[in-house]
C-alpha positions in Angstrom: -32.8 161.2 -3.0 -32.5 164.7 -1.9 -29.3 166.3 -0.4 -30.2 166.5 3.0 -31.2 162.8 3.2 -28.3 161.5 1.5 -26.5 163.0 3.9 -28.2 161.9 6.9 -27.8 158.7 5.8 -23.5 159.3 5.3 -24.0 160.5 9.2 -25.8 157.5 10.0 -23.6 154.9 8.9 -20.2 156.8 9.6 -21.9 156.3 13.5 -22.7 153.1 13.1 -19.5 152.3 11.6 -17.6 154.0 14.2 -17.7 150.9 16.7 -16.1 148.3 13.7 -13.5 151.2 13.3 -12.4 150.8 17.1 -12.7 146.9 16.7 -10.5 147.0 13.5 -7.6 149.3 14.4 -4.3 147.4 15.3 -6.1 144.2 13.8 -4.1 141.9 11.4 -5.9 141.2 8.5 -4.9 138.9 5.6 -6.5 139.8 2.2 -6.3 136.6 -0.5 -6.4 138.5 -4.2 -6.6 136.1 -6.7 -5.3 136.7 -9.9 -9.0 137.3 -11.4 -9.7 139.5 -8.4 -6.5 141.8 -10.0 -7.5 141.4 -13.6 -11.5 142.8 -12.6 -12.7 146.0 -13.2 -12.8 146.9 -9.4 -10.0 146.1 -8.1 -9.1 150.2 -8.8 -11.9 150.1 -6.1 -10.4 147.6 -3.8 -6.9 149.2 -3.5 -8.5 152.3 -2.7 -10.6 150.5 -0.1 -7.1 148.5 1.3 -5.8 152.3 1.6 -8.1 153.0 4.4 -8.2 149.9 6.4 -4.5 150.9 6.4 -5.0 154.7 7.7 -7.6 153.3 10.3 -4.6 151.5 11.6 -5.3 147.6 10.6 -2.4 145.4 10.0 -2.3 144.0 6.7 -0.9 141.5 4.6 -2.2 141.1 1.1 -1.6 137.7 -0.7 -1.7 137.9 -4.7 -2.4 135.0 -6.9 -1.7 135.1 -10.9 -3.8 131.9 -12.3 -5.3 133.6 -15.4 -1.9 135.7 -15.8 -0.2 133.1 -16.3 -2.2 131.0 -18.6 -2.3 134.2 -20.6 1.8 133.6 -21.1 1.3 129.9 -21.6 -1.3 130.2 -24.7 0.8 133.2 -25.6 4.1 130.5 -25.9 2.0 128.0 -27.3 2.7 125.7 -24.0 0.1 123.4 -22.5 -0.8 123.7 -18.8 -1.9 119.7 -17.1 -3.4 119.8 -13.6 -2.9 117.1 -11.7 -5.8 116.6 -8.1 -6.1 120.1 -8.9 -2.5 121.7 -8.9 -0.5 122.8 -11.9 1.8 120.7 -13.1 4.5 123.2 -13.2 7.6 122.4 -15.7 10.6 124.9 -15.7 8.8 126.9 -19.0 6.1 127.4 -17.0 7.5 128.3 -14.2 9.2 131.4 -16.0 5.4 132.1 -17.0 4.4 132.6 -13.1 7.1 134.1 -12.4 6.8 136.5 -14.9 3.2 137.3 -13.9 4.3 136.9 -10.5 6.5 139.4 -11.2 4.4 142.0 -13.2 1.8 141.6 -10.6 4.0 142.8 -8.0 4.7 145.8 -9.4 1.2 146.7 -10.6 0.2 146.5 -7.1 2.7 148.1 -5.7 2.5 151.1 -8.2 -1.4 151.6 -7.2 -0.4 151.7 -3.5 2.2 154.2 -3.6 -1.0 156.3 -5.6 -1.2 159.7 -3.9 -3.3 162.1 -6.6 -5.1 165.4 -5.5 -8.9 164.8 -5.5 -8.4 160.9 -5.1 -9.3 158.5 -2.5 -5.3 157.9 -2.4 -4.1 161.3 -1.8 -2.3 161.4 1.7 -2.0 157.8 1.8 1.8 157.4 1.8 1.4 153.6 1.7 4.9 151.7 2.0 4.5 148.3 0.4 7.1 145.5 1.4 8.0 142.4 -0.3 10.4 139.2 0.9 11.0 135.6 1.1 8.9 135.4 4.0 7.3 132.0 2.3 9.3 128.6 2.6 8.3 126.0 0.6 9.6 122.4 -1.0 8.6 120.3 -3.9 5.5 118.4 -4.0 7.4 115.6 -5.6 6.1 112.7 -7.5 2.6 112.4 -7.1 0.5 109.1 -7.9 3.2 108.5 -10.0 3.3 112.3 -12.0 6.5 114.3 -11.3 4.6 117.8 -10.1 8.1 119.7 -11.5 8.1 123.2 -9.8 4.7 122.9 -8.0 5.4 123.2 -4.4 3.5 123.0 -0.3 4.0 125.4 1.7 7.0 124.7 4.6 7.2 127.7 6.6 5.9 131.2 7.0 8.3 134.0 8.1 5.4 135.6 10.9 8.2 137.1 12.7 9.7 138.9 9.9 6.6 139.9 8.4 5.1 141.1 12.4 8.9 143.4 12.3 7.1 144.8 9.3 3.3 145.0 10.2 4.8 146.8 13.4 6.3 149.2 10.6 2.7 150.5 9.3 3.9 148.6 6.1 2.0 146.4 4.1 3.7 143.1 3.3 2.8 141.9 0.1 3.1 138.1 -0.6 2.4 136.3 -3.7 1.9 132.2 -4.3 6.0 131.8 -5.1 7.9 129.6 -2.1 11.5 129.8 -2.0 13.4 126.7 -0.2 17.0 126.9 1.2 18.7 125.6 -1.9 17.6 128.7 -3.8 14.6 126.9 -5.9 11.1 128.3 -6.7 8.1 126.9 -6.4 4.6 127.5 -7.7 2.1 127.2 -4.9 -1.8 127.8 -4.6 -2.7 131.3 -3.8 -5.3 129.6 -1.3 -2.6 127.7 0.4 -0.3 130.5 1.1 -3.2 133.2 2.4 -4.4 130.6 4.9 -1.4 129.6 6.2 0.0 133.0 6.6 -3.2 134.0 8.3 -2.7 131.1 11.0 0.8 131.7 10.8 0.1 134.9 11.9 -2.5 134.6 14.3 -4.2 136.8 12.2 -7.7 138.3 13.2 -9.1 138.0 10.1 -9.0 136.2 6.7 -10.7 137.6 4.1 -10.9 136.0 0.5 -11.9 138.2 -2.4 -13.7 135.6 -5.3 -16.2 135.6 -7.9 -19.4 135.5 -5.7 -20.8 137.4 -3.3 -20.4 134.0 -0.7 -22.4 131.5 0.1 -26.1 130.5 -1.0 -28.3 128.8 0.9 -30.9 126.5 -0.7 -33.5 129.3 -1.5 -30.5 131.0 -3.6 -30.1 133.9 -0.6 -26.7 134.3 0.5 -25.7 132.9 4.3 -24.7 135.9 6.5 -22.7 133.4 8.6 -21.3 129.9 8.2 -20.1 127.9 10.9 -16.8 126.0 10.5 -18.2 122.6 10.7 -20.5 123.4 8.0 -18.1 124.8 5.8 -16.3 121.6 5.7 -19.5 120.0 5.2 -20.0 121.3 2.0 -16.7 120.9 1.0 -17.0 117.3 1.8 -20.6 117.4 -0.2 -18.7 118.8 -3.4 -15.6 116.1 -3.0 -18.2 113.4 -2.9 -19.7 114.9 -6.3 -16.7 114.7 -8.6 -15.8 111.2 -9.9 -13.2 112.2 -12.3 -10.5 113.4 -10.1 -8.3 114.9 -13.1 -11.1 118.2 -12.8 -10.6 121.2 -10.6 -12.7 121.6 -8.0 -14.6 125.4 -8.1 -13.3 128.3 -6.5 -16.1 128.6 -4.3 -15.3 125.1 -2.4 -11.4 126.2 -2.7 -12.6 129.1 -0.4 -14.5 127.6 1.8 -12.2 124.8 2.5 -9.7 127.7 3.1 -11.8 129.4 5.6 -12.4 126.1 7.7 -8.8 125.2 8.2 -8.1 128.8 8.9 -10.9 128.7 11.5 -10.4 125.3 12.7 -6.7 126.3 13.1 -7.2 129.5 15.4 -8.3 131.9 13.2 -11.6 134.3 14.9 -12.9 135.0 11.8 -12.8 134.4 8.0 -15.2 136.1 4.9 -15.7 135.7 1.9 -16.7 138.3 -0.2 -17.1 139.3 -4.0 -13.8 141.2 -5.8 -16.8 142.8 -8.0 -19.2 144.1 -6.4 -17.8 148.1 -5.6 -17.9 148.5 -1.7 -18.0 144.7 -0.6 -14.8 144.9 1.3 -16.1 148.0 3.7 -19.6 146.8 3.8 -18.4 142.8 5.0 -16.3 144.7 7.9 -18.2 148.1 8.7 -21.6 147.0 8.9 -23.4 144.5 11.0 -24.8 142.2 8.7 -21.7 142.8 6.1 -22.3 141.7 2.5 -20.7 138.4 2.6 -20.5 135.4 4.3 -18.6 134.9 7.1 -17.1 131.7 8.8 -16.6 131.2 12.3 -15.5 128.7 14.7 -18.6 129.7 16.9 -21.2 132.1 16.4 -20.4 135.2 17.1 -24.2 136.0 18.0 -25.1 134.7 21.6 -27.9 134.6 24.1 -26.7 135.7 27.8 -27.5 137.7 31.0 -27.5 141.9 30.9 -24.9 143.3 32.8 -24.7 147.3 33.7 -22.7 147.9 30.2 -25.8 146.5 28.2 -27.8 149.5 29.6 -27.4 152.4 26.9 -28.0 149.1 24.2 -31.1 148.3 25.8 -32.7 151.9 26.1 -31.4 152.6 22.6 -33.3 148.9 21.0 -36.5 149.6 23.4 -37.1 153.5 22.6 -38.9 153.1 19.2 -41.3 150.4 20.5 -41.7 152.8 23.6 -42.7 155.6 21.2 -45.4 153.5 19.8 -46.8 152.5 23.0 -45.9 148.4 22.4 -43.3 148.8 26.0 -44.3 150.5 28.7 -41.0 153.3 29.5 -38.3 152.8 31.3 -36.3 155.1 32.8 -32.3 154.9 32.4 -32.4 154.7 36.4 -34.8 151.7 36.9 -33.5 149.7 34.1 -30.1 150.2 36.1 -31.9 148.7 39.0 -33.9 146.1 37.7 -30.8 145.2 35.2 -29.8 141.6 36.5 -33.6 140.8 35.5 -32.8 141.0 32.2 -31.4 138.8 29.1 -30.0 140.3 25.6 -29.7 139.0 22.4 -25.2 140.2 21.8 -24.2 140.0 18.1 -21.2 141.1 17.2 -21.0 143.6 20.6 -24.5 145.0 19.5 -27.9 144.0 21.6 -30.3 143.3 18.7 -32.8 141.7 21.6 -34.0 141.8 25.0 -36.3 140.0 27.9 -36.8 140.3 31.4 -38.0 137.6 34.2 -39.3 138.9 37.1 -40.5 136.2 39.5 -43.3 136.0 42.2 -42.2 133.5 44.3 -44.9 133.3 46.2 -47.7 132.5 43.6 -44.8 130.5 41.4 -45.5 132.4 38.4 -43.0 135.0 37.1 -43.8 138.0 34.2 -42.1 137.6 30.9 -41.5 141.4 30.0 -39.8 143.8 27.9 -39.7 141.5 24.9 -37.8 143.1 22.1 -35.9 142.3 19.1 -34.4 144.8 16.6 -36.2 145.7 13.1 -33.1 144.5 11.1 -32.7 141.5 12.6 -36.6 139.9 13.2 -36.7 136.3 12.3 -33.6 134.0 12.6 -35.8 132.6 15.6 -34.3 135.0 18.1 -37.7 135.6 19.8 -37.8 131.9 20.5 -34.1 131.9 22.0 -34.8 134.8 24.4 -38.2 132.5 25.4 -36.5 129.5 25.7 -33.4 131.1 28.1 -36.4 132.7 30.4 -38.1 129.9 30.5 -35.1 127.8 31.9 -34.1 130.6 34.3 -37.9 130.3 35.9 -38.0 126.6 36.1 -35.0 127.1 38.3 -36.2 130.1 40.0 -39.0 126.9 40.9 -42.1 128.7 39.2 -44.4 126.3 37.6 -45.5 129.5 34.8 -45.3 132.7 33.3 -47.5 135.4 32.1 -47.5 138.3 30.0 -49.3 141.4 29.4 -49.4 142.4 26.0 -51.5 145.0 23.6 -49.7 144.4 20.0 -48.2 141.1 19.6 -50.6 138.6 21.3 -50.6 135.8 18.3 -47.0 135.7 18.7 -47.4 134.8 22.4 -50.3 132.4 21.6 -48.5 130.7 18.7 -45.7 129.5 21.8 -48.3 128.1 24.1 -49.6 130.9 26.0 -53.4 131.1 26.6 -55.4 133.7 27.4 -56.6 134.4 30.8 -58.4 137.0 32.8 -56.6 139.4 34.8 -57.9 138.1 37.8 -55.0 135.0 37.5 -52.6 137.3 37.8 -50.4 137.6 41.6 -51.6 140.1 43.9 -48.8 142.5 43.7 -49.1 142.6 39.6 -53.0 143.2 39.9 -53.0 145.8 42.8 -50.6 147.8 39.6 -52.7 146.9 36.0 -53.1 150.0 34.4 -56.3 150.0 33.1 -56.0 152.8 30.5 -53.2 150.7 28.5 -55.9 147.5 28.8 -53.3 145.4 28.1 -54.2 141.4 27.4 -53.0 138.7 29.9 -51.5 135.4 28.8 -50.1 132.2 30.5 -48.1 129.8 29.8 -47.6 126.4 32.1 -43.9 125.6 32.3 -42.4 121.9 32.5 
């Protein structure tokens, strides 16, 4: 790739980033690390990525695990670890073990946030890093008739305390160690802590850092976006697979599960990403189709009626299929006027798609035109949405069909029950201005 195009291409996405950077800033975000997420070779990459969602003003609190850590000072002391439905069984030996790698964790974090080298993506950061007992937590007990030791639920998250510090530009740091009242510790699932600081928090976002990239769908190509209800759905699907209830369940359906209470529980949004893959982080929240998957309550793409502020995103998705003579132009100043005949395609505050209705009463037939959807996002059955929507908005205009004038994409018209027709059929006033020089092809559809 040569210089200049490289760079055009910097130019292109620092623009098209530029809108995620206003969404972001003053944002809270909660960041799940797991301990392999620290122990991977990128995580050099991730902290320098955390550095600037902090200097574009998001709110963060990071949430450190220390799983392999651990087990790294259990083998070391010869000690066994038991799970028990999933959780460590935590005695008071290996509780000094977490706490150690708790502890050494901490620090290591820490020490690459206060990072400020010349010629680094750190220098000028001046990060301030804060630590507490924001996390309250009591014993799990005796469980199914196993005395869980040290392991510990979640009670209580500080938000308060940790807001006074978000409010601070400081990044709280907490780790899966609960403290209770009477001054004990308790080991507690990274997962557990992240998600219930996050709706503790009314956090934004919760973003959760794992082995894989997200979610696969059946084909083995990774879902985009997940709603909550099918999140659990999975989860549920894996449950059902494992008979032996003594094995751990996968990190992926930890995740999930984690995302779907956090969305089920207030939460807008929650994505899962890789802690590998160099970039993952800024791609999932700077880009509109990310590089994850994300979970949310509802989707965040939706059909619905123009207004005057969809103007500029309409002109900006119609121009290239203007320039290659598939849309007739429109001017700034008559798609202003003609605006409330129009529906968009919104994802994510972006139009990626657009129709317009415009009714003759008279005849009961109404024009379907202006029918675009962006390159990047063709498929996913947004065509047929936009259809569908105008179609219900001329039955109750009363019109008994619709017709279309096309010169490019006639089999996609045909292939949803339009039929060609001569231009005669069309109403008067559409007739008396056919231009004949584009010689565009008429078809009709019958509504009802």
């Amino acid at each position: 790739m040569s210089a200049t195009n490289a760079s055009t291409n910097y130019v292109n996405w620092f623009r098209h980033s530029s809108p995620y950077i206003n969404a972001h800033r003053g944002k809270t975000f909660v960041l799940m690390l797991s301990g392999e997420a620290i122990a991977d070779d990128n995580f050099a990459n991730i902290v320098h990525d955390i550095a600037l969602l902090n200097s574009l003003g998001v709110r963060l609190v990071l949430v450190h695990g220390a799983r392999p850590q651990a087990e790294q000072r259990l083998q070391a002391r010869g000690l066994e670890t038991r799970l028990h439905h999933d959780l460590r069984i935590t005695t008071p030996e290996i509780l000094d073990c977490v706490i150690e790698a708790v502890g050494c964790l901490r620090t290591d974090i820490e020490a690459r946030l206060s990072m400020g080298l010349a010629n680094t993506p750190m220098h000028g950061a001046r990060i301030r890093v804060c630590s507490g007992n924001f996390v309250t937590a009591r014993p799990v007990g005796v469980l199914d008739g196993v005395d869980m030791g040290h392991t510990g639920e979640l009670r209580r998250i500080d938000h308060d305390g940790i807001r006074r510090m978000l409010d601070l530009n400081q990044i709280v740091l907490l780790s899966n160690l609960g403290f209770s009242p009477t001054g004990e510790v308790f080991n507690l699932p990274v997962e557990e802590v992240a998600t219930q600081a996050a709706i503790a928090l009314k956090a934004d976002k919760l973003i959760l850092l794992g082995a894989n990239s997200g979610i696969l769908d059946s084909r083995g190509e990774l879902r985009s976006e997940l709603l909550a209800q099918t999140a659990r759905r999975l989860v549920q699907q894996y449950h059902a697979q494992i008979d032996d209830p003594e094995l751990p369940f996968t990190e992926t359906a930890n995740l999930l599960e984690s995302a779907a209470t956090a969305c089920e529980q207030g939460v807008n949004r929650c994505h899962l990403i890789s802690y590998s893959e160099d970039g993952a982080l800024l791609n999932e929240l700077f880009t509109r189709d990310g590089q994850g998957t994300m979970v949310i309550s509802h989707s965040y793409e939706q059909v619905r009626q123009a207004s005057i502020e969809d103007v500029g995103g309409i002109l900006e998705l119609i121009a290239p299929l203007e320039e290659k003579g598939v849309l007739v132009r429109r001017s700034r100043e008559l798609l202003e006027a003609e605006i409330e005949r129009f529906t968009v395609v919104e994802r994510d505050g972006a139009i990626i798609g657009c129709a317009a209705l415009y009714p003759f009463s008279e005849e009961r037939i109404g024009e379907l035109a202006c029918v675009a959807i962006d390159n990047s996002y063709r498929g996913g059955q947004r065509g047929d949405r936009l259809l569908d929507a105008i179609e219900d908005q001329a039955q109750a205009l009363g019109l008994d069909q619709l017709f279309v004038l096309t010169t490019r994409t006639a089999h996609w018209f045909v292939e949803r029950g339009f039929n060609a027709a001569d231009k005669d059929r069309l109403p008067a006033g559409k007739q008396a201005l056919y231009n004949l020089q584009r010689n565009s092809k008429v078809f009709i559809k019958s509504l009802g």
